[in-house]
VEXMIFI-284078 format. One line per field, with one value per residue (C-alpha): residue in one letter; residue number from 1; z, y, x. Coordinates in steps of 0.25 Angstrom, whole numbers, padded with zeros to 4 digits, always signed. Example, Ala and Ser with C-alpha at 12.3 -4.5 7.8 and 13.67 -1.06 7.14 Angstrom:
BEGIN
residuo	(a | s) .
num	(1 | 2) .
up	(+0031 | +0029) .
north	(-0018 | -0004) .
east	(+0049 | +0055) .
This chain:
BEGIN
residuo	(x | x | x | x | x | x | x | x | x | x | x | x | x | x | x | x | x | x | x | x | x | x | x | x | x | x | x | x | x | x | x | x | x | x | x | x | x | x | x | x | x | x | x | x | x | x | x | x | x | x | x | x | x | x | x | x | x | x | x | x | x | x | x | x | x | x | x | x | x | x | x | x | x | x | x | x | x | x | x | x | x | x | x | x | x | x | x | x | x | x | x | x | x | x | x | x | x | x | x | x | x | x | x | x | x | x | x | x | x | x | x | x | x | x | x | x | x | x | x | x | x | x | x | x | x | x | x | x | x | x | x | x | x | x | x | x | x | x | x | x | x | x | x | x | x | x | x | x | x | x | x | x | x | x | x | x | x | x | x | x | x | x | x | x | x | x | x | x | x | x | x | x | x | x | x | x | x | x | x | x | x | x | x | x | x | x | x | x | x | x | x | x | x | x | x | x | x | x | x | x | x | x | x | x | x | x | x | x | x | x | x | x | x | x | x | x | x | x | x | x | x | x | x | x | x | x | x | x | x | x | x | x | x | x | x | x | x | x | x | x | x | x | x | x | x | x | x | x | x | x | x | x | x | x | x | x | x | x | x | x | x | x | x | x | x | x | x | x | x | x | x | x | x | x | x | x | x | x | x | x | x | x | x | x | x | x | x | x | x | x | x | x | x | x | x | x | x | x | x | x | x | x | x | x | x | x | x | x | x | x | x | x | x | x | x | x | x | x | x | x | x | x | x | x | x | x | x | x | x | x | x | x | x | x | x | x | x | x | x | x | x | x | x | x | x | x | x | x | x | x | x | x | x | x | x | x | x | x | x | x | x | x | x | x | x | x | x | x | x | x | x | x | x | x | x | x | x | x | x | x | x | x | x | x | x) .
num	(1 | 2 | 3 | 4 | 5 | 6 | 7 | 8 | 9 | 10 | 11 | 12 | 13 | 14 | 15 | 16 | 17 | 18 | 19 | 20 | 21 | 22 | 23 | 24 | 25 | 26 | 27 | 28 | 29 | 30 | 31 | 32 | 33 | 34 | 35 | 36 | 37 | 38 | 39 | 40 | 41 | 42 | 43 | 44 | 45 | 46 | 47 | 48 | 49 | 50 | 51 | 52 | 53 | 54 | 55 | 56 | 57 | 58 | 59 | 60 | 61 | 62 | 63 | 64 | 65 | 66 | 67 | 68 | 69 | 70 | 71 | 72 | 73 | 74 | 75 | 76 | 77 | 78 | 79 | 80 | 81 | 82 | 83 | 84 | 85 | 86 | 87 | 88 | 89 | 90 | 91 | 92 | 93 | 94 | 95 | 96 | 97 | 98 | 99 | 100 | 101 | 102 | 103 | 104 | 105 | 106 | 107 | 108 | 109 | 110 | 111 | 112 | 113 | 114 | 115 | 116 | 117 | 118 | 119 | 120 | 121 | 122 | 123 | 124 | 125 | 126 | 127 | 128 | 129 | 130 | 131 | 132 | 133 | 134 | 135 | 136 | 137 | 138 | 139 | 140 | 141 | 142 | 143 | 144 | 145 | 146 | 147 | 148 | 149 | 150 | 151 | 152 | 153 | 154 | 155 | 156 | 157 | 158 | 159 | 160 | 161 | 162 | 163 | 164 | 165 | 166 | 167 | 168 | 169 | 170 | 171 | 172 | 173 | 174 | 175 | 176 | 177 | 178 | 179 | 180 | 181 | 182 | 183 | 184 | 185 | 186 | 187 | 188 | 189 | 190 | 191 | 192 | 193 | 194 | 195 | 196 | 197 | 198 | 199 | 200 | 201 | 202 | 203 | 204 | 205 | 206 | 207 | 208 | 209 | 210 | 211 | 212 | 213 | 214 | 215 | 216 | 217 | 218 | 219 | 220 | 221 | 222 | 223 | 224 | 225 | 226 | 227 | 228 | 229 | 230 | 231 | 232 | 233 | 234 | 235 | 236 | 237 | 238 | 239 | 240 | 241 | 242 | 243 | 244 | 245 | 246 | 247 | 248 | 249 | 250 | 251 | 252 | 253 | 254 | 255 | 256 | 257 | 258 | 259 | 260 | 261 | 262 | 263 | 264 | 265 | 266 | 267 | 268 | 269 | 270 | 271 | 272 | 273 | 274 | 275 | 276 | 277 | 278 | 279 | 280 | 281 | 282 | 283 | 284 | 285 | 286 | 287 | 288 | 289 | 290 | 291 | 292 | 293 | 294 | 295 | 296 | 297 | 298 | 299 | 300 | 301 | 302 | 303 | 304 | 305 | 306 | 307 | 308 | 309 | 310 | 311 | 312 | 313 | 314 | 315 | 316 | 317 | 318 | 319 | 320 | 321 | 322 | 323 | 324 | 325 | 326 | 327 | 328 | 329 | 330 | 331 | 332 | 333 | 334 | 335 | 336 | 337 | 338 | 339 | 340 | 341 | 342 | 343 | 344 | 345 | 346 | 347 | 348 | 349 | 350 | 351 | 352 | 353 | 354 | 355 | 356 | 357 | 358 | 359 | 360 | 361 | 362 | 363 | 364 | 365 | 366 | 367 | 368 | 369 | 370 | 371 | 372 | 373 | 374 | 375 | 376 | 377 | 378 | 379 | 380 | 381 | 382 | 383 | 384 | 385) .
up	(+0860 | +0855 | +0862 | +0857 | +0861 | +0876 | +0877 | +0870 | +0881 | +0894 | +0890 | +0888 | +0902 | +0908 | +0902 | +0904 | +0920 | +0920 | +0924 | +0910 | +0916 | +0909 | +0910 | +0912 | +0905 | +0916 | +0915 | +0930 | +0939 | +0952 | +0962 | +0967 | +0954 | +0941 | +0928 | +0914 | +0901 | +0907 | +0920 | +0935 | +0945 | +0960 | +0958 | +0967 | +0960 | +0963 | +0973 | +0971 | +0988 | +0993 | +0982 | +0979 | +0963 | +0962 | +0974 | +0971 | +0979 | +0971 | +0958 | +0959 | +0963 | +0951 | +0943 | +0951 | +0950 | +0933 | +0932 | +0939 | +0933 | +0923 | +0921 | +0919 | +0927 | +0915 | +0918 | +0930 | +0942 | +0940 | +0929 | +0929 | +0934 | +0950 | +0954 | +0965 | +0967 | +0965 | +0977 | +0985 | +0985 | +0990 | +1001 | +1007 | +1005 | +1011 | +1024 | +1025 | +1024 | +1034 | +1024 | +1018 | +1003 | +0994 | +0979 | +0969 | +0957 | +0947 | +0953 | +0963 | +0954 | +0950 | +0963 | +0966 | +0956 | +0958 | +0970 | +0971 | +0958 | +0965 | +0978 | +0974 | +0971 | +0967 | +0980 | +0986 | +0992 | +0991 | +1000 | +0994 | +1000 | +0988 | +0987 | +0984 | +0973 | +0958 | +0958 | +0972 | +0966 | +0951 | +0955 | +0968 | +0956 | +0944 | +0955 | +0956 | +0970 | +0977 | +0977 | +0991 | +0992 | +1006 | +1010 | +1010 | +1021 | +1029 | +1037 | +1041 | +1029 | +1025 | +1037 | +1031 | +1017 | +1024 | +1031 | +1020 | +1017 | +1006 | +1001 | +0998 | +1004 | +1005 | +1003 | +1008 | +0999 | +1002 | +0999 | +1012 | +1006 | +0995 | +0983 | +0980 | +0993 | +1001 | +1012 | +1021 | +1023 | +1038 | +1035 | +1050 | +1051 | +1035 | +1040 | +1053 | +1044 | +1035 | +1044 | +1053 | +1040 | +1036 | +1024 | +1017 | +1017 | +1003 | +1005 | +0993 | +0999 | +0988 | +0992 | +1007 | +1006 | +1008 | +1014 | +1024 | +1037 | +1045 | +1034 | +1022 | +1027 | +1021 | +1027 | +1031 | +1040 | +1044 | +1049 | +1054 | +1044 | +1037 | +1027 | +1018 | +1004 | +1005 | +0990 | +0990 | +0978 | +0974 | +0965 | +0978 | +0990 | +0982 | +0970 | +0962 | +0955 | +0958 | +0970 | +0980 | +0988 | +1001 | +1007 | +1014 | +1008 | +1004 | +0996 | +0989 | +0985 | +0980 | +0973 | +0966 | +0960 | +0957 | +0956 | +0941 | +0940 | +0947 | +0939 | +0924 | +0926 | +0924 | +0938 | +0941 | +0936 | +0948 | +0946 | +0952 | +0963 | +0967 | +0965 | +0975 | +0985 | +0984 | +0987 | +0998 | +1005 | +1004 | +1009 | +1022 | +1024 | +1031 | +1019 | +1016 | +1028 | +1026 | +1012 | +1019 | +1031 | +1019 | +1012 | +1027 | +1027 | +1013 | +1017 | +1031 | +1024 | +1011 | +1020 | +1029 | +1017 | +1010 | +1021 | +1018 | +1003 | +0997 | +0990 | +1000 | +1004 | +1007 | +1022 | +1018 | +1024 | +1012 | +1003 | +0992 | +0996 | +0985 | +0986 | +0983 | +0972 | +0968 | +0953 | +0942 | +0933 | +0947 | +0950 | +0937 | +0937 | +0950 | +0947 | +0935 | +0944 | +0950 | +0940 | +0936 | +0948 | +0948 | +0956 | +0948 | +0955 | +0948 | +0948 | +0952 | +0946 | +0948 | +0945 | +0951 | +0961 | +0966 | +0960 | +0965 | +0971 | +0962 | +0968 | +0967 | +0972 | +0977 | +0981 | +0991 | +0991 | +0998 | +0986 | +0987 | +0995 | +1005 | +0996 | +0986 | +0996 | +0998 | +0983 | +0982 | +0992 | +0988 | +0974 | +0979 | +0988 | +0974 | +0967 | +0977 | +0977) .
north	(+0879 | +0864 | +0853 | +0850 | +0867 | +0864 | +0851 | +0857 | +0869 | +0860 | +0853 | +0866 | +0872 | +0859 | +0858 | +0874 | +0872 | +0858 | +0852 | +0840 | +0827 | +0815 | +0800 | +0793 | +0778 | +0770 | +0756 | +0753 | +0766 | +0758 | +0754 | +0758 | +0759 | +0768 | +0762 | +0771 | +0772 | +0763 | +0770 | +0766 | +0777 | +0775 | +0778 | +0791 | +0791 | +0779 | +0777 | +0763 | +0766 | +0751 | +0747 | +0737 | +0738 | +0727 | +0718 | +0705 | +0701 | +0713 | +0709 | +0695 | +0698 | +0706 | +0694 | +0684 | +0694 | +0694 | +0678 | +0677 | +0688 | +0692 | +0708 | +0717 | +0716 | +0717 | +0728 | +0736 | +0731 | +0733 | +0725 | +0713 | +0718 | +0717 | +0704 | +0695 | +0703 | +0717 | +0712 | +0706 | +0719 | +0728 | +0718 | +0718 | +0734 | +0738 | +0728 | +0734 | +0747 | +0745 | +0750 | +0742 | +0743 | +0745 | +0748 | +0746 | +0758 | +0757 | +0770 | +0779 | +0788 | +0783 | +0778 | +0793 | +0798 | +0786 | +0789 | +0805 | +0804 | +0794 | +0803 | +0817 | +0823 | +0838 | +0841 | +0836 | +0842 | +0835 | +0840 | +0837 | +0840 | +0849 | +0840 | +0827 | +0817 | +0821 | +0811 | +0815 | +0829 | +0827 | +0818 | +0829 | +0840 | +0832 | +0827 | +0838 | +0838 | +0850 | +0850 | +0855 | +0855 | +0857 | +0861 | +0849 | +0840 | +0851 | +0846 | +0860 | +0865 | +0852 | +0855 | +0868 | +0864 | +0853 | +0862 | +0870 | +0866 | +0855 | +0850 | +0837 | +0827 | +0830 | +0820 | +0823 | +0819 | +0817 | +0808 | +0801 | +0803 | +0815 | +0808 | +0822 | +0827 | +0815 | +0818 | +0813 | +0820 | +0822 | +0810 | +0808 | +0826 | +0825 | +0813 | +0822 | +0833 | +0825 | +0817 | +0829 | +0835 | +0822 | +0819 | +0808 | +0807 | +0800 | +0797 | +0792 | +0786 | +0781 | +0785 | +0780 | +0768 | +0756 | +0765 | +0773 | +0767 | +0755 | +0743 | +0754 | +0756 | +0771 | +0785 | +0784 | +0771 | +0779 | +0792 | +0781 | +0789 | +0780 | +0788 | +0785 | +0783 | +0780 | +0778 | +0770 | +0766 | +0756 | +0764 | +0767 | +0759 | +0748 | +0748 | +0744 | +0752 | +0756 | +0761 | +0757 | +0766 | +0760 | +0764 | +0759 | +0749 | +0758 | +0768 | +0756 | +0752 | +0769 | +0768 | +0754 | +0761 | +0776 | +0776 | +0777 | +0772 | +0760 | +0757 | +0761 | +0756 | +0743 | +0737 | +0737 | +0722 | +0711 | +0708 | +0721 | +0719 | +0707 | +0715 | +0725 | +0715 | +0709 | +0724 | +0726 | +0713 | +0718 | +0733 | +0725 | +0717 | +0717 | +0719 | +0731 | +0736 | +0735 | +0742 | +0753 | +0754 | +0756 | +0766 | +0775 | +0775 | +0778 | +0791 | +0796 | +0795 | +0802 | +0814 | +0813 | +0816 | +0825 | +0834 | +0841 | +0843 | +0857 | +0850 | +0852 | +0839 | +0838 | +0831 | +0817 | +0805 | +0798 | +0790 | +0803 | +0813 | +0825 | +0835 | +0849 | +0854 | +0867 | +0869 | +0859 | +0862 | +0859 | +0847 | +0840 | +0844 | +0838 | +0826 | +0826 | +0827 | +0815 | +0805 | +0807 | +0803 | +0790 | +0796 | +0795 | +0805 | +0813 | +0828 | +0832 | +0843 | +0853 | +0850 | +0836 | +0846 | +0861 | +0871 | +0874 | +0861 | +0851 | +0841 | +0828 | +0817 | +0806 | +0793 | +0784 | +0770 | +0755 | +0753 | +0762 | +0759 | +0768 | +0771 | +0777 | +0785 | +0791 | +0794 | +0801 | +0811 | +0812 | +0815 | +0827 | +0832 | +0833 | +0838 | +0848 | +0856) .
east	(+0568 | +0567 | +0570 | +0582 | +0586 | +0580 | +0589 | +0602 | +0599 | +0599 | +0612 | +0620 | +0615 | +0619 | +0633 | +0634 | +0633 | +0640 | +0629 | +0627 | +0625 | +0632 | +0633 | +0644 | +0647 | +0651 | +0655 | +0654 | +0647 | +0643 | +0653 | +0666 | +0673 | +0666 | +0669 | +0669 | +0679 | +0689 | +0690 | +0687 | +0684 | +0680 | +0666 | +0661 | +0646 | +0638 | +0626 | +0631 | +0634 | +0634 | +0640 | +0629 | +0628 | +0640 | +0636 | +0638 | +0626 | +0617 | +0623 | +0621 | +0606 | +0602 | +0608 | +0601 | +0587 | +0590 | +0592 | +0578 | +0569 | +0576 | +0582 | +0568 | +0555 | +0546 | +0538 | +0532 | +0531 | +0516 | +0517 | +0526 | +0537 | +0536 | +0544 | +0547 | +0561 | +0555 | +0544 | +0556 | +0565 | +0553 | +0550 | +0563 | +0565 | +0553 | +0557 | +0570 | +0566 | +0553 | +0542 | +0532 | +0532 | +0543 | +0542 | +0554 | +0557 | +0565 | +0573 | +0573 | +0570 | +0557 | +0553 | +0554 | +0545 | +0533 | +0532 | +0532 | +0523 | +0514 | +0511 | +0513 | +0500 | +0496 | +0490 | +0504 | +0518 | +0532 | +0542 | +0557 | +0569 | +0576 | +0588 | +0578 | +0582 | +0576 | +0569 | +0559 | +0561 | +0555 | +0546 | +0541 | +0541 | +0536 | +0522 | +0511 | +0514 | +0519 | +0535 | +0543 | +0556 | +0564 | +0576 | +0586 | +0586 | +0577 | +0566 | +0562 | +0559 | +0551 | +0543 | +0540 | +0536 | +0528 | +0518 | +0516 | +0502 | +0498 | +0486 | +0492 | +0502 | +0518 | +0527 | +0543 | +0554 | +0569 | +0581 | +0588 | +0600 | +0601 | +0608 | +0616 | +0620 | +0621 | +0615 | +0604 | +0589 | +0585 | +0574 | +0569 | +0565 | +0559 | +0552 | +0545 | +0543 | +0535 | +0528 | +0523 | +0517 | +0510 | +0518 | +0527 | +0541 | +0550 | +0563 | +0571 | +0583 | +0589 | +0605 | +0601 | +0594 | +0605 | +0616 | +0611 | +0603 | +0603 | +0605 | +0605 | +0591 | +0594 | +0590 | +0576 | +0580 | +0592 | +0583 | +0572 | +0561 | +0552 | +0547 | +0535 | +0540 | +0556 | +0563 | +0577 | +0583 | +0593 | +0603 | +0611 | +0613 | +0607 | +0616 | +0606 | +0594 | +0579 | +0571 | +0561 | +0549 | +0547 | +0532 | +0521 | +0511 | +0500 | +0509 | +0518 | +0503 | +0500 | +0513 | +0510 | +0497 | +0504 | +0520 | +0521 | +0535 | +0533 | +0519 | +0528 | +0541 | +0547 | +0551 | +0566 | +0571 | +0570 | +0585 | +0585 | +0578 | +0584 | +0598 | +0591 | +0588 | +0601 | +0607 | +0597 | +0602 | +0616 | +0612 | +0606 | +0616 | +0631 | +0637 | +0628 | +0631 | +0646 | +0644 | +0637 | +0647 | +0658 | +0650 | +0649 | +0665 | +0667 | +0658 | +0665 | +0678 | +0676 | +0667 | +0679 | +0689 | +0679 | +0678 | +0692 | +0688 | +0683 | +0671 | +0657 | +0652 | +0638 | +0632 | +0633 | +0634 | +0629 | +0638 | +0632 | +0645 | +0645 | +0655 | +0648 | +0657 | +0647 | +0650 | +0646 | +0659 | +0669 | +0660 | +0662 | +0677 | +0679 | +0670 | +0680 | +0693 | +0688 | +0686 | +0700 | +0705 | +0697 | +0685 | +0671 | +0663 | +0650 | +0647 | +0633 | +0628 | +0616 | +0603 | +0605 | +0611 | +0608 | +0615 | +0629 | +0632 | +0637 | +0643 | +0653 | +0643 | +0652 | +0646 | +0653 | +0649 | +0654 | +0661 | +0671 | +0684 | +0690 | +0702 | +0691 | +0686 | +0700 | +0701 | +0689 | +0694 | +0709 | +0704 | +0694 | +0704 | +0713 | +0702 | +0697 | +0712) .
């Protein structure tokens, strides 16, 4: 089989099951309204949940940042490309977050993979809740560490994988918030099993981090757990882009000298970071507080409605809310069914998800009005007969 004959393959197996992915042209995709040929939908499928992407007081930063440094950093931030904004936005995140180092990535994504393939040696174990983000779990697989996975959100089995004998060190791994299903890991029990076995605890909290907590402090606040590397990214509550790894002192130093992503990759643009200071000023203020208030409300009603429906819904308190359809070919029908009322919603399909449980992922944010709210649910109601 040639290259060509193996790519030809993977296609028609996707489309077979229904599981091709495609991209979709949008003219506007963040915020309450979803722009594309011509049409406007209430838009059910951003992580935009603050609604923080079309802040005046965001927009008008990132603006602000390009007047005075210009629209790229120019290089790593090894290099030349670590400015005064980039240094400012760690400051203030590693303050409000009460660690003492913060380090900005470009993306969750790549903050993810530095710092996995930055610790994780042969003699090693990581321990990942199965439902972790791709991102934790291709880096875990890709590391010559030893790879665990533990039953989701199942601190008992974690203490059993723990005391399995390792010549190494473990390193736990889990999201705060699990971007597919919403709901929240048990934090504050992982954080015991992992400290009574002598090892580290990751959190990416990149779907709690400015929403959940006291101020949008995010999950591990929430659970008081401080663990010792925690991920946040900024594509979510922020509405902006990027990532940071807040840490002690001496592993921000470890990861300065060994996280390949942030030693070879142009730093984010300081317009950004000032954009994400900006956003991070609103998250901690009244008005963000507001936003997140709204955004608690949108969510009791909808699982309030929702419960009469036919569709599963997962435990979640999130503003993540998928409906469990099972089949890929009813899942893209019923994503379908709603768009043509108005309702821009995405199918999620295996292998982002296990086998069996596609799923309509709706996304709630403080952009969205109580009447759109009340759409969504009159059209699954219609839908689901």
């Amino acid at each position: 089989m040639n290259w060509q004959q193996r790519i030809d393959n993977a296609l028609e197996q996707r489309r077979a099951a229904c599981a091709l992915r495609q991209r979709q042209t949008v003219t506007q995709g963040a915020g309450r309204w979803l722009e594309t040929d011509g049409r406007r939908f209430v838009n059910f499928s951003s992580n935009d949940y603050l609604g923080l992407s079309q802040h005046p007081r965001v927009v008008r930063a990132w603006q602000q940042g390009a007047e005075r440094y210009g629209v790229g950093s120019g290089g790593s931030g090894h290099v030349s490309g670590y400015t005064t904004a980039h240094q400012t936005l760690e400051e203030a995140l590693a303050h409000w977050l009460g660690y003492p180092r913060a380090l900005l990535f470009i993306s969750g994504f790549a903050a993810n993979q530095a710092v996995i393939a930055a610790l994780a040696g042969k003699e090693d174990r990581i321990l990942a809740d199965r439902l972790s983000h791709a991102s934790l779990l291709e880096a875990a697989s890709l590391s010559p560490a030893q790879l665990r996975r533990f039953t989701h959100n199942d601190p008992q089995h974690l203490q059993t994988l723990l005391a399995k004998p390792v010549d190494g060190q473990q390193l736990v791994v889990t999201e705060g918030v699990f971007s597919m299903d919403g709901d929240s890991a048990p934090l504050k029990e992982l954080s015991a099993a992992a400290r009574a076995a002598g090892s580290w605890l990751m959190v990416d909290d990149a779907h709690g981090v400015g929403v959940t907590g006291d101020g949008g402090r995010g999950s591990c606040h929430a659970q008081q757990v401080q663990p010792e590397l925690l991920v946040v990214t900024f594509g979510k509550g922020f509405g902006v882009s990027g990532a940071a790894v807040l840490c002690s002192e001496p592993v921000a130093d470890y990861l300065i000298q060994f996280a390949r992503h942030l030693i070879y990759s142009t730093s984010m643009p300081p317009a950004q970071a000032v954009a994400l200071g900006a956003a991070l000023s609103v998250i901690q203020s009244d008005d963000g507080q507001q936003r997140r208030e709204k955004l608690r409300q949108h969510i009791t009603a909808f699982r309030r409605g929702a419960a009469a429906l036919e569709a599963r819904l997962t435990d979640s308190a999130s503003a993540i809310q998928p409906l469990i359809v099972g089949d890929n070919a009813r899942a893209l029908n019923m994503a379908d069914a709603l768009r043509r009322q108005g309702c821009w919603v995405t199918a999620i399909r295996p292998p982002t998800v296990p086998e069996g449980t596609a799923r309509l992922r709706l996304t709630l944010t403080a952009a969205h009005e109580t009447e759109d709210i009340a759409r969504l649910l009159e059209v699954l109601d219609a839908i689901g007969r």
